[in-house]
ChimeraX commands (.cxc) that place a marker at each C-alpha (Angstrom):
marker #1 position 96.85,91.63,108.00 radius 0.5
marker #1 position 98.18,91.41,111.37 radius 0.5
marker #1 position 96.79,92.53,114.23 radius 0.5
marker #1 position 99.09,95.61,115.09 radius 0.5
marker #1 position 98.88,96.54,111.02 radius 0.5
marker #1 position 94.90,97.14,111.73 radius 0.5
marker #1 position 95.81,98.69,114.85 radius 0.5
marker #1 position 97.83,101.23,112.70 radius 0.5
marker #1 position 95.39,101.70,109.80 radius 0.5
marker #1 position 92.68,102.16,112.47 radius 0.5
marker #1 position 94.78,104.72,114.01 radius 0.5
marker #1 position 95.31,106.43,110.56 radius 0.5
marker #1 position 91.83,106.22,109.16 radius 0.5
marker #1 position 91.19,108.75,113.23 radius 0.5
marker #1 position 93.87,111.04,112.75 radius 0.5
marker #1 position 93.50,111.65,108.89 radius 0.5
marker #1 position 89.91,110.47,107.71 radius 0.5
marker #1 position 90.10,112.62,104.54 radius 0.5
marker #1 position 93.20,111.18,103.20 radius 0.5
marker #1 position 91.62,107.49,104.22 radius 0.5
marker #1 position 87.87,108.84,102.55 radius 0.5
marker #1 position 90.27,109.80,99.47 radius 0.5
marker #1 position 92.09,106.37,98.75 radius 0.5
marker #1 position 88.56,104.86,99.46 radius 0.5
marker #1 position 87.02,106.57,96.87 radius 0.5
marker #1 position 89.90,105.89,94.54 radius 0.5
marker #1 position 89.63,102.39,95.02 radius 0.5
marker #1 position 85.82,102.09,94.98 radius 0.5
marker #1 position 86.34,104.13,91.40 radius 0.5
marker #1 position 88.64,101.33,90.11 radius 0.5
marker #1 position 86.37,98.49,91.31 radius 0.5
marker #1 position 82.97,100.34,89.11 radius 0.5
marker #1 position 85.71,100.78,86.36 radius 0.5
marker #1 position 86.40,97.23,86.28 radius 0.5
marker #1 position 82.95,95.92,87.02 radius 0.5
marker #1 position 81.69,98.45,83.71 radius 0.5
marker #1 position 84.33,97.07,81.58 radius 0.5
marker #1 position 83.39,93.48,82.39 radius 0.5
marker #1 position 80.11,94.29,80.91 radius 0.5
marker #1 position 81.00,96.19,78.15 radius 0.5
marker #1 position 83.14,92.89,77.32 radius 0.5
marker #1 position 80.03,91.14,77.71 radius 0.5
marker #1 position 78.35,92.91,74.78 radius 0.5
marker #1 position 76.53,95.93,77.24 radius 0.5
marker #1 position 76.54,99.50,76.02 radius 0.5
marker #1 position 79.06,101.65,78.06 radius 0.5
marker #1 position 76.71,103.92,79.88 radius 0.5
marker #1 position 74.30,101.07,80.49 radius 0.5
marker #1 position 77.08,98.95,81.57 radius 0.5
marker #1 position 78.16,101.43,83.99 radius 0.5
marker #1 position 74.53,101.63,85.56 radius 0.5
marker #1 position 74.51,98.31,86.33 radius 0.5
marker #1 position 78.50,98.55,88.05 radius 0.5
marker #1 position 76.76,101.04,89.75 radius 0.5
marker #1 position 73.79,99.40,90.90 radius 0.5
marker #1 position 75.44,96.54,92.13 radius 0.5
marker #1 position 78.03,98.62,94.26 radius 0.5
marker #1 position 75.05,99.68,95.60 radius 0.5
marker #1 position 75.81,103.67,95.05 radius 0.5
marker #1 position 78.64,105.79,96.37 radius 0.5
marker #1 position 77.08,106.83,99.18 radius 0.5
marker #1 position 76.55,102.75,100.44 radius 0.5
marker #1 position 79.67,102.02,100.35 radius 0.5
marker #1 position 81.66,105.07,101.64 radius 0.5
marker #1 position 79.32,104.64,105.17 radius 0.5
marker #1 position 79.99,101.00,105.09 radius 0.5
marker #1 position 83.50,101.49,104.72 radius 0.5
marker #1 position 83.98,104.48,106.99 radius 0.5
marker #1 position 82.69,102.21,109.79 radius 0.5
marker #1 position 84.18,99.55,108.84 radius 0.5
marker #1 position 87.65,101.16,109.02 radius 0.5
marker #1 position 87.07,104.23,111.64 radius 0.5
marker #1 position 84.77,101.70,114.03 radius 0.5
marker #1 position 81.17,102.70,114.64 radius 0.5
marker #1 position 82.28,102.59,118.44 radius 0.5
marker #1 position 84.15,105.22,118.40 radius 0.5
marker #1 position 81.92,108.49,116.86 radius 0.5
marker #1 position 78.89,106.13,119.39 radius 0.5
marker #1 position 81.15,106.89,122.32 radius 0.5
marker #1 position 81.72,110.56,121.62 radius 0.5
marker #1 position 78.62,111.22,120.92 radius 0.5
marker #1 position 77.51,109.82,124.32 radius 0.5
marker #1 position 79.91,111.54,126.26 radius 0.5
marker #1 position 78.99,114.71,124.94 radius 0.5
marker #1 position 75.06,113.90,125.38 radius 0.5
marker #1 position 76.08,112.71,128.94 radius 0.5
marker #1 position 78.23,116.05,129.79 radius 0.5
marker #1 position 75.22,118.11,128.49 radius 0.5
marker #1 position 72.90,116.04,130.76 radius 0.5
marker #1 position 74.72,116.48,133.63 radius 0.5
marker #1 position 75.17,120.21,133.32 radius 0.5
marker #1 position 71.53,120.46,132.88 radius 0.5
marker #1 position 70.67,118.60,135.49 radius 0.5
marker #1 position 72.87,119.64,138.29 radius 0.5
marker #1 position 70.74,118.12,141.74 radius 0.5
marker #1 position 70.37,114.87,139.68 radius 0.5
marker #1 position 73.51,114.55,139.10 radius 0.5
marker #1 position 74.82,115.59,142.62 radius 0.5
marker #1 position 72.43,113.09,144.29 radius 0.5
marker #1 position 73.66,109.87,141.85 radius 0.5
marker #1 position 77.57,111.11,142.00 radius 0.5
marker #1 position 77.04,110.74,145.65 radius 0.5
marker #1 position 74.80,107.27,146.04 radius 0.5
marker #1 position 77.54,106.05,143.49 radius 0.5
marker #1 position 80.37,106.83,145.59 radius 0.5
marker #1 position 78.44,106.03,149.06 radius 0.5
marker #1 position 77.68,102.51,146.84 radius 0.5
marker #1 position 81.19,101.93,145.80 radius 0.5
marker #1 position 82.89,102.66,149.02 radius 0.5
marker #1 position 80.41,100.58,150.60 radius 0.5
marker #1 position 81.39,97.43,148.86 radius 0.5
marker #1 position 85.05,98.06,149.13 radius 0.5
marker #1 position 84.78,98.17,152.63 radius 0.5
marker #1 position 82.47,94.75,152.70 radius 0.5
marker #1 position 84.69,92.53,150.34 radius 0.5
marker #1 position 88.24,93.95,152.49 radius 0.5
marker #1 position 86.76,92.99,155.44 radius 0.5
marker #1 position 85.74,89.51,154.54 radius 0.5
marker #1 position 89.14,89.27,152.92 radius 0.5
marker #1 position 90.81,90.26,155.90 radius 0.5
marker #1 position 88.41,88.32,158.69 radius 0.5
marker #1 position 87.67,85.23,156.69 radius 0.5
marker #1 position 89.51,84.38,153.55 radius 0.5
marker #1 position 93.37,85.20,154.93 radius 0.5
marker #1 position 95.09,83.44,157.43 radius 0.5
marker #1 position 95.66,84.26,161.28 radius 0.5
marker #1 position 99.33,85.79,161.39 radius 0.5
marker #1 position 100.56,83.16,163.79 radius 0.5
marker #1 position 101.30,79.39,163.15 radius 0.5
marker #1 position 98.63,76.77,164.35 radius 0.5
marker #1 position 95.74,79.33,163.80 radius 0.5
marker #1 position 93.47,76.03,163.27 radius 0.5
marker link #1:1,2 radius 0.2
marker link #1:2,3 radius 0.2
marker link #1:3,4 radius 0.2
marker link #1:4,5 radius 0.2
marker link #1:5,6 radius 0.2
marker link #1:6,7 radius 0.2
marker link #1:7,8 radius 0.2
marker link #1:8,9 radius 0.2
marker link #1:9,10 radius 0.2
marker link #1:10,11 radius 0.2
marker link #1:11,12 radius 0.2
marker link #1:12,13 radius 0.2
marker link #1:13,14 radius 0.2
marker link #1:14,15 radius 0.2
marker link #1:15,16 radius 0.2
marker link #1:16,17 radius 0.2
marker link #1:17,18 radius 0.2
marker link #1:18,19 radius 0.2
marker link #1:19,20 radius 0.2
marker link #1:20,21 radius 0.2
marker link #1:21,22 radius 0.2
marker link #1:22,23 radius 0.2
marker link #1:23,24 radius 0.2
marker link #1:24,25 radius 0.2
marker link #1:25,26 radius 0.2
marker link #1:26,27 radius 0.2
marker link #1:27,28 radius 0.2
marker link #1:28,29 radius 0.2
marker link #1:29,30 radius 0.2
marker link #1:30,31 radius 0.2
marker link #1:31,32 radius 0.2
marker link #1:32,33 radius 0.2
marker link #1:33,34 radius 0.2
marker link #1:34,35 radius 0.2
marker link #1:35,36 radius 0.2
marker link #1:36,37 radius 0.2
marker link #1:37,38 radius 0.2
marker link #1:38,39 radius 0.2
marker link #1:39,40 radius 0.2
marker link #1:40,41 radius 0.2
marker link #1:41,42 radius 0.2
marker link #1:42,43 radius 0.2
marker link #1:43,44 radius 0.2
marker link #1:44,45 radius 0.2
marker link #1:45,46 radius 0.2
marker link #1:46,47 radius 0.2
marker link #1:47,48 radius 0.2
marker link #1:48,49 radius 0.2
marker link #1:49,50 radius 0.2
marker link #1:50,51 radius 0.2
marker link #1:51,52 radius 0.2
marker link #1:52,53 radius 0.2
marker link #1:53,54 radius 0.2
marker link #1:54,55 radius 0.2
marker link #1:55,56 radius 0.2
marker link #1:56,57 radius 0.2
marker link #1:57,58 radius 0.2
marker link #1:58,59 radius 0.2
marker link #1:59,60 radius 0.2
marker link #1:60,61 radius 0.2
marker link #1:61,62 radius 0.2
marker link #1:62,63 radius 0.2
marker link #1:63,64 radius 0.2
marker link #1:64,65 radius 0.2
marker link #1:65,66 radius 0.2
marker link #1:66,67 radius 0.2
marker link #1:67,68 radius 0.2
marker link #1:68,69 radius 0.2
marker link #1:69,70 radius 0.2
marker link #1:70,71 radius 0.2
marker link #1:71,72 radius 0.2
marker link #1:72,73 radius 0.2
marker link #1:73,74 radius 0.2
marker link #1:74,75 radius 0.2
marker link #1:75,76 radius 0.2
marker link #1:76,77 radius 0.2
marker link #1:77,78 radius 0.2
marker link #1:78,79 radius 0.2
marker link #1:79,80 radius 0.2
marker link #1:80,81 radius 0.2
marker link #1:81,82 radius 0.2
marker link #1:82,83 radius 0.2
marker link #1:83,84 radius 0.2
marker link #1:84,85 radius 0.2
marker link #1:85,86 radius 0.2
marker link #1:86,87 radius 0.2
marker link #1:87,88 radius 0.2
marker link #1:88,89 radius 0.2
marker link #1:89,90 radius 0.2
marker link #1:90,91 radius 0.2
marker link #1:91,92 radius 0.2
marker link #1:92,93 radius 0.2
marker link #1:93,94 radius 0.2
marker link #1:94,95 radius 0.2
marker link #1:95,96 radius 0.2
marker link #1:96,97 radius 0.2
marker link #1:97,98 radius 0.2
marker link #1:98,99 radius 0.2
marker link #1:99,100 radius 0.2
marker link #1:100,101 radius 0.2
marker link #1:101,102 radius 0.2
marker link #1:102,103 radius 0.2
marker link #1:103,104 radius 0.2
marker link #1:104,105 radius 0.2
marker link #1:105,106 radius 0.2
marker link #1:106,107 radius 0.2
marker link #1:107,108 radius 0.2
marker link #1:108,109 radius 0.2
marker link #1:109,110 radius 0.2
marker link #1:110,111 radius 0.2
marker link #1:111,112 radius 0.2
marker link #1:112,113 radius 0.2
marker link #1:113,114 radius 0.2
marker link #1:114,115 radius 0.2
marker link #1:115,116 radius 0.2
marker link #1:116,117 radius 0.2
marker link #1:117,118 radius 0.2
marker link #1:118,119 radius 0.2
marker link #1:119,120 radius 0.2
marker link #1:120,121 radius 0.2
marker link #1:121,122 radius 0.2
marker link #1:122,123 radius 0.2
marker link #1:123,124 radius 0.2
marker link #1:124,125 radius 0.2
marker link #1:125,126 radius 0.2
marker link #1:126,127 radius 0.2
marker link #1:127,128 radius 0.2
marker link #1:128,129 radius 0.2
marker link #1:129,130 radius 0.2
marker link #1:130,131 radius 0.2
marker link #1:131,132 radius 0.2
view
């Protein structure tokens, strides 16, 4: 699969997760199906046989969490959910969160005034010829 066909199917599986949980299911249903007629040719009773298909998918649940993060990305519910536990933190929290906005900002400013001015002063040339 290329990499903008994965791209697209990730992009899918955000926007329409049921549809994506549906054709999952389907195809996790043909894969038992198979697995219990494999046995059954082996000489297994049917509802035996489809216990052990079963067993060795590991259950329906296993595999519809492995393959909703496999497809959807674990990252992405991860990063949701921490934005909304850092909003919420924040809010609480309002003179914390004043006081590191502003030693963030002081910090960051800070810096970009350091590294300009060794830029300028040290690391670019005098503007006139001969500055040697």
């Amino acid at each position: 699969m290329s990499r903008l066909q994965g791209w697209m199917h990730s992009a899918r599986s955000l926007l329409r997760p049921s549809k994506v949980s549906d054709e999952t299911a389907d195809e996790m249903a043909f894969h038992v199906e198979r697995q219990t007629q494999k046995h059954v040719n082996e000489g297994i009773p049917a509802d035996i046989a489809r216990q052990m298909a079963m067993q060795e998918f590991g259950g329906p649940g296993r595999w519809k969490q492995e393959v909703s993060d496999a497809r959807r990305g674990r990252w992405f519910d991860s990063v949701v959910q921490d934005i909304r536990y850092g909003s919420r933190s924040l809010r609480k929290h309002r003179g914390f969160s004043t006081v590191a906005i502003v030693t963030l900002a002081i910090g960051i400013g800070a810096t970009t005034i350091a590294y300009t001015t060794v830029d300028h002063v040290l690391l670019r040339p005098l503007p006139y010829a001969n500055a040697d």
